[in-house]
Phi, psi and omega in degrees: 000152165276148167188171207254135142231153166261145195234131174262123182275175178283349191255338172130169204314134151253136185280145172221113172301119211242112139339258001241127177212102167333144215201104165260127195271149159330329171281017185073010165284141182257161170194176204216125225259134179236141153201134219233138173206147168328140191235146169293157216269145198298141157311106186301148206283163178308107174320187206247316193284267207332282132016299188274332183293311205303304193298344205251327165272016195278158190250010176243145178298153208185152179226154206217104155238154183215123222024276176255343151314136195198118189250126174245119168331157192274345169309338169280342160279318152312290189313318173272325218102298187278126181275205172311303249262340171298339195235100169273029207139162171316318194275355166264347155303335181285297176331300195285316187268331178227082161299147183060357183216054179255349166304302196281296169345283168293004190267318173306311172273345147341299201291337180268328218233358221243303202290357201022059152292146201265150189216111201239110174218163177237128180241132158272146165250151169271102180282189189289336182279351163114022187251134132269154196207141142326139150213122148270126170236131209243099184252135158281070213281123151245182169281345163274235198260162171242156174236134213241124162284124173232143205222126152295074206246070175263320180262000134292282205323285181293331140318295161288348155301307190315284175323320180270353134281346172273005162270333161313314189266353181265338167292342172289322194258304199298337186293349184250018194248174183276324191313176132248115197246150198213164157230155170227158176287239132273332178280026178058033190256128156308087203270334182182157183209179205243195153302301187308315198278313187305327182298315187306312180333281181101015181172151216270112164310163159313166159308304172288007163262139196262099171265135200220134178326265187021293215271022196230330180205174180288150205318327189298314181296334170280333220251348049083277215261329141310358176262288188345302176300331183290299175329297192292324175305326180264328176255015171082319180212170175196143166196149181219163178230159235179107172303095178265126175268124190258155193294301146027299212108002202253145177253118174227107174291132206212124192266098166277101168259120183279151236154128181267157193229152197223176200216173200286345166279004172090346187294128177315132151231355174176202188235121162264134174220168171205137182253101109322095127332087164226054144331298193287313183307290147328298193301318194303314165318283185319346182286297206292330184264010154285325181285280203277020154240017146297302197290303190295345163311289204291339184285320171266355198239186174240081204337299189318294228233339195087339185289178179283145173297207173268326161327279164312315190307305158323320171249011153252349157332296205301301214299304177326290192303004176265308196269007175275285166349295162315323184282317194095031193249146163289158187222162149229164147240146184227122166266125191258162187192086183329129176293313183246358189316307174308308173324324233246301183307278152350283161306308155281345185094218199267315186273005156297314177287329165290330168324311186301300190267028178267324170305305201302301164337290196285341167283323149328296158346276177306344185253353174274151132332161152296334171291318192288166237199102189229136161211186201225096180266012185157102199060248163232038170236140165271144172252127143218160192213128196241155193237132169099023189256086161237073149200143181281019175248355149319303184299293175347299181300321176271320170272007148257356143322288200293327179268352186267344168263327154298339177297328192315125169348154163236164177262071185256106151080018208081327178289106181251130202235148177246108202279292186081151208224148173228151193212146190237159184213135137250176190232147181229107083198002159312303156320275205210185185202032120218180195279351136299258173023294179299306174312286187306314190317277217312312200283335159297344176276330137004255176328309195264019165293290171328305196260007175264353173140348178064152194028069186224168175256175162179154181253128215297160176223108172313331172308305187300000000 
């Protein structure tokens, strides 16, 4: 085996490589064979010149310092300003570069160089022209000499303040708008969000927390709202609209339009998204079309009774009989015309008479198909117009129907008074083939009902 030994010599300790090999002597004693030879002498630690030489060619600025002393390259001169012959030690190297902070500096390098700690910090310096500048510095610090790198990184600096204030400030503006605006990761990870959205929340996450629709609704609603991200990821956009329940209690209907978000290679990296509060909107939009089927109600109907008026009655006529046409299907009209009604009216006064004709209204009504067309064209005459009715005697059959449920007593006020009704019938496509036509044909079948005795029907008579 080998092993290193020291030995003392006249000249002072020698170090020696050593051989060892086991050996049995003629007398049966074992012993151990040495053969010993000078090991060469160790490699010396790097001189103070070598070092300072090293440092003075290095092609990036760099410093050689050694106890108080501190030799700087010439890329360090070019870089500060200051040459060798300005820094006759540390403490005017302190001085030069952090005026007013030249204490604290050093005492952090005291405290680095005590610890012969390796050291990566970004300091401004004042340079020899009166500019500051960012230098990063990798300092090797021992207690014998160091070596220090230096890097301008003033304008990565100012660059990044720059990022760093246009991210201040656009968190500054989503944080003032009312939406809720959020981006997501491709994985439903929340990265950043508004205020607003933080409301929704009802509580602030960690920093490190990886928050997904899950921990915010219910599994339906996440899952929801993830095909949602997908869609947009895949189709670019995706929006929908959605009831957010706030920790509050508050219910809000709210329109998410979703934006895929890309990176300049084109690459997915998530969902932009923004949540519109339109409750209000929504109620109002619903307003306005109650209101404007309000209007178009009171425009077709007849304010007394609901039924469609003489207006409507006319353009769903035309329409039926266009669409009879096409079919081949037959229609009657039937015109009605309360027999005593002016009397009942006369006597009891007008809301007696309206009474009547809200009665009148609902029996008609009640005695019809869902199919059939009963309006109110006018005073105390009535329309109906019943469809797939071609023959008169079919019609017959629904208008005398139709007067034996108007003769019935009405009840006014205690009082029971009896109108009773006369009714004209035409026929389509017998009669007439459009609705003013038709209309006239019934009402002369009317006229002559009326003078036959009243609360009799008659059927248009083609002949005449």
């Amino acid at each position: 085996m080998s092993e290193r030994w020291i030995i003392a010599a006249a000249t002072g300790p020698a170090s020696l490589s050593c051989h060892c090999s086991g050996i049995r002597l003629t007398d049966g004693r074992t012993a151990m064979l040495v053969h010993g030879r000078p090991r060469p002498a160790e490699a010396a630690a790097p001189s103070a010149l070598h070092l300072s030489r090293m440092v003075e060619h290095l092609p990036m600025a760099a410093a050689y310092v050694e106890d108080e002393r501190i030799f700087i390259n010439q890329a360090a001169e070019r870089l500060t300003g200051y040459r060798q012959e300005d820094l006759p030690g540390m403490d005017a190297w302190f001085s030069a570069a952090y005026p007013g902070h030249d204490r604290e500096i050093r005492s952090r390098y005291d405290a680095a160089r005590l610890a012969e700690a390796s050291v990566l910090t970004d300091l401004e310096i004042t340079c020899r022209n009166g500019n500051r500048r960012w230098i990063r510095f990798f300092a090797y610090l021992t207690r014998g000499g160091e070596v220090w790198l230096m890097e301008d990184v003033t304008d990565h600096r100012a660059t990044l303040e720059a990022l760093h204030h246009e991210r201040a400030v656009l968190q500054s503006l989503i944080d003032s708008m009312p939406d809720i605006v959020f981006f997501k990761d491709r994985d439903g990870v929340y990265l950043n969000y508004n205020l607003a959205a933080l409301d929704y929340v009802g509580w602030r996450p960690l920093p490190d927390d990886r928050l997904r629709d899950a921990d915010l609704v219910d599994a339906e609603t996440a899952e929801r709202r993830r095909q949602g991200d997908l869609r947009a990821m895949e189709q670019g956009m995706a929006r929908n609209e959605e009831w957010f329940v706030y920790r509050d209690g508050r219910q809000r209907l709210m329109e998410t339009v979703k934006t895929v978000c890309r990176d300049r290679e084109g690459t997915v990296l998530g969902v932009v998204g923004i949540s519109r509060d339109v409750t209000d909107r929504r109620a109002m939009e619903e307003m306005l079309r109650r209101s404007e089927a309000e209007k178009d109600h009171l425009a077709n109907h007849d304010p007394l009774t609901g039924l469609p008026n003489r207006r409507l009655f006319f353009a769903r006529t035309q329409s039926e009989l266009e669409r009879s046409r096409r079919i081949g299907q037959p229609l009657a009209l039937l015109f009605i015309d309360l027999d005593s009604f002016k009397p009942v009216n006369d006597r009891l006064g007008h809301g007696a008479g309206d009474q009547v004709l809200r009665v009148t209204a609902d029996r008609l009504s009640g005695c019809l198909r869902g199919s059939d067309l009963v309006a109110r064209i006018g005073g105390d005459e009535f329309t109906v117009l019943l469809e797939g009715i071609g023959s008169p005697a079919d019609a017959e059959r629904i208008a005398g129907k139709l007067i034996r449920a108007l003769s019935a007593e009405i009840t006014l006020g205690g009082e029971c008074v009896t109108v009773g009704a006369s009714i004209g019938i035409a026929l389509y496509p017998r009669d007439a083939d459009d609705a003013r036509s038709l209309v006239k044909a019934a009402d002369d079948a009317l006229y002559r009902a009326k003078h036959a005795g009243r609360g009799r029907y008659a059927v248009c008579d083609p002949r005449r």
